[in-house]
C-alpha positions as CSV (number, residue, x, y, z in Angstrom):
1,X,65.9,100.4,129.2
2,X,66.3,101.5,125.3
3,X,69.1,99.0,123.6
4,X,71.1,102.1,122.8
5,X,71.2,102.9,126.4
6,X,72.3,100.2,127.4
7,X,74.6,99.6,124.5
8,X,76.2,103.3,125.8
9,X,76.8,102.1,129.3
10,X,78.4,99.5,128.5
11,X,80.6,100.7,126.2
12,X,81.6,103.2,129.5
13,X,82.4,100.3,131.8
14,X,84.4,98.6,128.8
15,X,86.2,101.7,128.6
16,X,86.7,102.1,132.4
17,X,88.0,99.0,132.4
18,X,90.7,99.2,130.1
19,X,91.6,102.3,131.2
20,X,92.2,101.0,134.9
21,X,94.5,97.6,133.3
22,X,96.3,100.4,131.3
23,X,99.5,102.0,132.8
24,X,102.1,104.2,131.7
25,X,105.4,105.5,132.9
26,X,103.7,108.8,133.9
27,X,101.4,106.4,135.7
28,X,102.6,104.4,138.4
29,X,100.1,101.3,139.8
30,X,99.5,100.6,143.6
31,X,101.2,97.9,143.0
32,X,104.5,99.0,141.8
33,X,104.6,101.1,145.4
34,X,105.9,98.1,147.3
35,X,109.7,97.2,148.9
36,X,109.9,95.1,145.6
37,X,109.3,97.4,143.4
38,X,111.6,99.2,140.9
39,X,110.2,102.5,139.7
40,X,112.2,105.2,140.5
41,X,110.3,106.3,144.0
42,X,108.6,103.2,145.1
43,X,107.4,104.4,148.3
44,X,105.8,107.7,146.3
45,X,107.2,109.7,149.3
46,X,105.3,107.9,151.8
47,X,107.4,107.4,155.2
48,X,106.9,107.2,158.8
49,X,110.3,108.8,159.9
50,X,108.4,112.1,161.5
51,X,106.7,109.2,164.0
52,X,109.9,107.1,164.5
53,X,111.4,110.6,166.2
54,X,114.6,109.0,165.1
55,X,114.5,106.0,167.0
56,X,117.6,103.9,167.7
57,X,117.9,100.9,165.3
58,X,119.3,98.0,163.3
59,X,118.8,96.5,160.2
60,X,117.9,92.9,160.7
61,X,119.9,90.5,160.1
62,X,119.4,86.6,159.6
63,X,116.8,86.8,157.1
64,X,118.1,86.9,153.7
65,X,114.5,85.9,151.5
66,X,112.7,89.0,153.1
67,X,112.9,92.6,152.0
68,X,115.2,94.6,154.3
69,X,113.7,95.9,157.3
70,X,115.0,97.1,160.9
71,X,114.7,96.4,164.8
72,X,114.4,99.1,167.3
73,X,117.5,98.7,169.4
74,X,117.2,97.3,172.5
75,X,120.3,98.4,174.3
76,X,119.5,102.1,175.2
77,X,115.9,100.6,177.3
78,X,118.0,98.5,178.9
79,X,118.7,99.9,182.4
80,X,122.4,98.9,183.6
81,X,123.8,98.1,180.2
82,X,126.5,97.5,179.7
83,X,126.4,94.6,182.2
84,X,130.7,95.1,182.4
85,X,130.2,97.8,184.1
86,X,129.2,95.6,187.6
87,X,130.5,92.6,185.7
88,X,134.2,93.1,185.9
89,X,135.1,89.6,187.4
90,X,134.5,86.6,185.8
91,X,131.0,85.1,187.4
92,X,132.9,82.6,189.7
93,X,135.0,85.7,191.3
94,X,132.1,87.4,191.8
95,X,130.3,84.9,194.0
96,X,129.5,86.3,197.6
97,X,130.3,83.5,200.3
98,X,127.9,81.0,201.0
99,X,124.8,82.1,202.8
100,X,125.6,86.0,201.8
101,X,122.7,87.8,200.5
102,X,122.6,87.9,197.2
103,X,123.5,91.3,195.3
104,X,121.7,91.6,191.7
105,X,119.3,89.5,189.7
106,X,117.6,88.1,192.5
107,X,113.9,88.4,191.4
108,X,115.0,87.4,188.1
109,X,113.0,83.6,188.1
110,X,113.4,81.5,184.7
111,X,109.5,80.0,183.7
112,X,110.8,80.1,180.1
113,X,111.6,76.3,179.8
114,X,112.4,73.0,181.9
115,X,115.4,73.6,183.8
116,X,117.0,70.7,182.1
117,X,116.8,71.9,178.8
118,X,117.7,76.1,179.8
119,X,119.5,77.7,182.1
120,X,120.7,81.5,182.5
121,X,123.7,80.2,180.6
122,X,121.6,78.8,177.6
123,X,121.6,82.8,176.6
124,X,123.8,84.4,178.4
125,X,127.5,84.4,178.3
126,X,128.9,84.2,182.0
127,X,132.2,85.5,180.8
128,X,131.1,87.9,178.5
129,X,128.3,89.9,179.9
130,X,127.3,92.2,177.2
131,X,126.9,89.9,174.8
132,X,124.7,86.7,174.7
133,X,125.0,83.5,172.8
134,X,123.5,81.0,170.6
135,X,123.4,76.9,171.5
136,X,126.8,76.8,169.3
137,X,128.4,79.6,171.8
138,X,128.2,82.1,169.2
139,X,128.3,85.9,170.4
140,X,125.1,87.6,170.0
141,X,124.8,91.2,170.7
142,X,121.5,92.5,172.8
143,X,120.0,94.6,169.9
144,X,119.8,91.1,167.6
145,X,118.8,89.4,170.6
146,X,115.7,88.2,168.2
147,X,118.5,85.6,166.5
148,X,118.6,83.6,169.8
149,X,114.5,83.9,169.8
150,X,114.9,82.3,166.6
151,X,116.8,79.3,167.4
152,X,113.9,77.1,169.3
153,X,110.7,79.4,167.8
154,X,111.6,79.1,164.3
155,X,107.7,79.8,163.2
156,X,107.3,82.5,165.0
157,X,110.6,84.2,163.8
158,X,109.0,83.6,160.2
159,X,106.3,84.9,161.2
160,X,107.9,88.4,162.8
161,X,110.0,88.3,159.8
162,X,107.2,88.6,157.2
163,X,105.2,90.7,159.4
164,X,102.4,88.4,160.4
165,X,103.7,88.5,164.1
166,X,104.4,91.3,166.6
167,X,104.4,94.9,166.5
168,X,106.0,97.7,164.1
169,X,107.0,101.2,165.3
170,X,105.8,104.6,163.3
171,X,102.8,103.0,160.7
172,X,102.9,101.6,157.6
173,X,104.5,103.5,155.4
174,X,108.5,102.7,155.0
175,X,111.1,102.2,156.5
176,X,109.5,98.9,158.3
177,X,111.0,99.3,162.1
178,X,110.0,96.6,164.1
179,X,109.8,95.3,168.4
180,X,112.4,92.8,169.3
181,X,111.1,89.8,170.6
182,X,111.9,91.2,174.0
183,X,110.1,94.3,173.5
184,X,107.1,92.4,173.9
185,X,107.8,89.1,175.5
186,X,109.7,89.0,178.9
187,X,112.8,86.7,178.1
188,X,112.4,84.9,181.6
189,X,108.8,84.5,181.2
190,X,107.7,84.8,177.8
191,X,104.5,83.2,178.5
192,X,101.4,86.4,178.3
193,X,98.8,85.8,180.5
194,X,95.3,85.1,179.1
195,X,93.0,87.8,179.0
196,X,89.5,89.3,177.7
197,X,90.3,91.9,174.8
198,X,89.1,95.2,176.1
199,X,85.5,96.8,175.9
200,X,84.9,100.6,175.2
201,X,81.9,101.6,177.5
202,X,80.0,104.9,177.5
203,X,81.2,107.3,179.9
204,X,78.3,107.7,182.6
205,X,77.6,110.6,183.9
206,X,79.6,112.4,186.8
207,X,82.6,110.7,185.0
208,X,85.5,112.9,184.1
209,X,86.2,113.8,180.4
């Protein structure tokens, strides 16, 4: 290759590259489109509302050194919520006679801990159904169920809190809406079975499209 060729080319890249480092107002950097940034539409009018179809949620709560974000609520999925609405006794007054059958929640079966260290009552308030309760007996409402979670599974509460753990609802683009903990996990049985990660196969034929 000539020298002056090759002198030209690189003159290009140089000015490529300076061009790319250099940034204006009129020009915004991928970077500056992030939840930290300040320019005056960070999100450049990205969002994923149209595939949230307006889905029921909170803004999470607990985790004050991570950018604002919200939980899909878990109350509406939840099948005979409120729990007052059987619940209208306290749990003792409730009780059926010995050797009655029992009435509700009787393939509920805790494999969540040793029964020495939980109980139903570890989470759930006996006296006050629709709510449940941390280890200092604070009330807890079911759509921040996630800050009970968080109490023995620190790590993985970080985790779900920075996004490295779990699932989000509607894509990428903002506002972040994420799965409770229970969304996911069964509360009784947390525990997922082990199994093979799926394999796509061609369809043979005969097989219906």
């Amino acid at each position: 290759m000539k020298p002056h060729v090759r002198l030209v080319g690189m003159l290009f890249m140089l000015a490529l590259g300076l061009a790319a480092c250099h940034e204006t107002e009129e020009h915004t950097s991928v970077l500056q489109i992030a939840e930290h940034a300040t320019a005056p539409n960070p999100d450049a009018g990205l969002s994923s509302e149209p595939y949230l179809a307006s889905a029921p949620r909170v803004v999470a709560t607990g985790f004050p050194d991570r950018p604002r974000f919200f939980v899909l609520a878990r109350t509406p999925a939840i099948e005979k919520y409120p729990c007052s609405t059987c619940h209208t006794l306290p749990l003792a007054g409730m009780r059926g006679p010995a050797g009655s059958p029992r009435r509700a929640h009787w393939s509920v079966t805790l494999e969540h801990a040793p029964a020495t260290v939980m109980a139903c009552a570890t989470c759930h308030t006996p006296d006050a159904p629709d709510r449940l309760r941390t280890l200092e007996k604070s009330p807890v409402d079911f759509d921040h169920s996630y800050q009970v979670c968080a109490q023995c599974h620190s790590r993985q509460a970080a985790d779900w809190a920075s996004g490295a753990h779990g699932k989000r609802a509607g894509g990428w683009a903002p506002p972040r809406v994420v799965f409770a903990c229970a969304q996911c996990h069964n509360p009784h049985a947390p525990r997922w079975d082990t199994r093979w990660p799926a394999v796509a196969r061609t369809p043979a034929p005969g097989d219906e499209k």
